[in-house]
N, C-alpha and C positions, 0 to 999 in steps of 0.2 A: 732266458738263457736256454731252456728245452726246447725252445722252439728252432735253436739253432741244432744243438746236440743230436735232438730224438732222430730225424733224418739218418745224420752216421750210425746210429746204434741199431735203429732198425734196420739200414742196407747192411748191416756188417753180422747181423744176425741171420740174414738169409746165405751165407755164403757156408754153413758148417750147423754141427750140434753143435748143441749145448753143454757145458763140462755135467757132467754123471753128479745125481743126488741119487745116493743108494733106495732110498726108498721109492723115488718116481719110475711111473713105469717106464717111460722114454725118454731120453735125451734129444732126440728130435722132436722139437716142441714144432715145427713149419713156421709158419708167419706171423709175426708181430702184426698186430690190430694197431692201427695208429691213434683210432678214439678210443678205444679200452686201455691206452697203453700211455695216456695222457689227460685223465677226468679225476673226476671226483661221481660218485654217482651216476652213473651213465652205462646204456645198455641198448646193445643191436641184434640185431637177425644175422643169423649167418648161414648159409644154406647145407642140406645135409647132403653128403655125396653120396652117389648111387641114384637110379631110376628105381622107383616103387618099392621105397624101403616105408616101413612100417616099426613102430611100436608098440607092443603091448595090443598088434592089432590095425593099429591107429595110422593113415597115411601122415608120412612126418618130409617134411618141402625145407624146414628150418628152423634153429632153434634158438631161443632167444638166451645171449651173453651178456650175463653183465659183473661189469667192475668190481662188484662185492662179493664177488667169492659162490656165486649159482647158476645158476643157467634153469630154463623151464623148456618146457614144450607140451601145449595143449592140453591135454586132461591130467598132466603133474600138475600139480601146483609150482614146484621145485626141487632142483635137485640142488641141495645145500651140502657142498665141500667142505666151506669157510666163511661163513654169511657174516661181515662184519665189514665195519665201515673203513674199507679199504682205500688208498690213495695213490695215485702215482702221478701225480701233477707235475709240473719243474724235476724230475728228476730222471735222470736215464737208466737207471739201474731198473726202474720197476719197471713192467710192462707185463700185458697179457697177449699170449700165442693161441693160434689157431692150425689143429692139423687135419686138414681133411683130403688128403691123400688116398685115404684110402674106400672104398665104397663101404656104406654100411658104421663105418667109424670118425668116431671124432675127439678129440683128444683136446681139450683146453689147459690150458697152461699159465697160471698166475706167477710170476717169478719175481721175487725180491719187492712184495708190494708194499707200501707204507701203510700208515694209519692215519686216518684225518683228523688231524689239520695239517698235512704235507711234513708227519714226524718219520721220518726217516731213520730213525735210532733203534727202529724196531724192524722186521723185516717178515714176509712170507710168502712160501714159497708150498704149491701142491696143483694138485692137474685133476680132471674131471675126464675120461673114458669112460664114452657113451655110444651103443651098438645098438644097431637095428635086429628086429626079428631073424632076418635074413643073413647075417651074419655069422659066418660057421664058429663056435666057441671051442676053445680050443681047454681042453683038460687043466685044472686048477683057474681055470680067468672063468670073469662071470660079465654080463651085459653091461652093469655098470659095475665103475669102478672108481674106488677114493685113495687118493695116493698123496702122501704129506714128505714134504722135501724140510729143510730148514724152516722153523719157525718161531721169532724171539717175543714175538705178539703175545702180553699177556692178555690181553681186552677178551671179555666173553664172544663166544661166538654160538653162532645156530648151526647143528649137524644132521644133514640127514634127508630124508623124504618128506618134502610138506604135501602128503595125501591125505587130506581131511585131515588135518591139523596134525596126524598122526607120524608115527616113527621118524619122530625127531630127537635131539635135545640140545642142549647149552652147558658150555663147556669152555675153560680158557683154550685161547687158539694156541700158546704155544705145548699144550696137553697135548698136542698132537706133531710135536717136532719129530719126523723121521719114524712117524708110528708105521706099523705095521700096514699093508694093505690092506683095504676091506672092499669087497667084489659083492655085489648083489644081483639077483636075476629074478626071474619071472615063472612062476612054478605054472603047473595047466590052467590055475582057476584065476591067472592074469594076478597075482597077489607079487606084491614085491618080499621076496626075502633072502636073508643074509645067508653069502657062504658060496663058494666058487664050484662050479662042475667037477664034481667027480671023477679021475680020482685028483687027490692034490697031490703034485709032487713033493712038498716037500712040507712033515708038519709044521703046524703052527696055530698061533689064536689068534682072530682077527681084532685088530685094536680097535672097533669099535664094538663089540659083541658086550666087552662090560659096561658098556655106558647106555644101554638099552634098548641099541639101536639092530637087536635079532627080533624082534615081535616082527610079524607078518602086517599089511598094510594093506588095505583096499584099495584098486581102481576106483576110484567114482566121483571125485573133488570137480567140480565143474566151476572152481573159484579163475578168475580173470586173471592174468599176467598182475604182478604186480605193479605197480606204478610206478615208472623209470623217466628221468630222461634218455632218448634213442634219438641215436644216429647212425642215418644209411651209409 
């Protein structure tokens, strides 16, 4: 039955935003992936916009998406949002977005995913903003960025930076329904750490800072993509 649906939902998604979750940072999620937005397990390349954009240094061409809630690129291990065995098989509501619109930025968007085995009773929802070097940062936003929209998913999930196993943790996913944003960047010595460019406008405490996800993290993990099924 998705096979007929997902069609309409995805032409009908590219015609507008998406209605406003307070806590995401965009409602312009761009383009529904049609294999991300239809697997179990499953993860692609998807190229990064802009000519000669760099990371942490690093020439970056394209970063690998997948289904469960991460994405990587090269000398990350992962960037873990929501690392959990996520679903959107048979159903049209789930789907994962792609915005690369803009040079230097990329914006992934999980929206209304299930939990496998195609349980649909549960739902979630949060987006991955990830900036090159080159990218001008704009006051209170930081390079990366973790944003949680609805989420009824009680199943544990993995959060965080897998750089040398490090500044991660495990956490139920719906702990983070509508949590606060958390922005992380790149200090001089290429180290990942929490907390948005100076100044913020507006205070606050980052929902991930009490869950121990403020330690500092080295560049240097030269661990392999993880093992996915991938489609071009």
């Amino acid at each position: 039955m998705k096979n007929l649906i997902k069609p309409l939902v995805l032409a009908t998604a590219l015609l507008g935003t998406h209605a406003a979750q307070a806590a995401l940072y965009t409602s312009d999620f761009g383009t529904a992936n049609a294999t991300l937005s239809n697997c179990d397990d499953c993860g692609i390349d998807v190229g990064f916009p802009g000519a000669g954009q760099t990371i942490a240094g690093l020439a970056v061409s394209d970063i690998f998406v997948h289904s469960n809630g991460f994405a990587s690129f090269f000398e990350f291990d992962q960037f873990s949002v929501l690392h959990t065995d996520l679903d959107s098989r048979n159903d049209p509501l789930s789907n994962v977005y792609i915005n690369t619109t803009t040079a230097g930025q990329m914006i992934v968007t999980w929206q209304g995913m299930g939990h496998f085995s195609e349980n649909y009773s549960v739902r979630s929802t949060f987006q991955l903003v990830l900036r090159s070097d080159q990218y001008a940062l704009a006051p209170g936003e930081g390079q990366f960025g973790f944003f949680y929209g609805d989420i009824s998913d009680p199943s544990v999930a993995e959060v965080g930076f897998l750089i040398n196993d490090q500044f991660q943790t495990f956490v139920p996913a719906n702990s983070l329904s509508n949590a606060s944003p958390a922005w992380y960047r790149l200090n001089d010595e290429g180290q990942v750490i929490a907390g948005p460019v100076a100044p913020v406008p507006e205070p606050g405490s980052l929902a991930l800072a009490g869950l121990g996800l403020g330690m500092s993290a080295w560049l240097g993990g030269r661990r392999r993509r993880p093992d996915a099924a991938r489609a071009a």
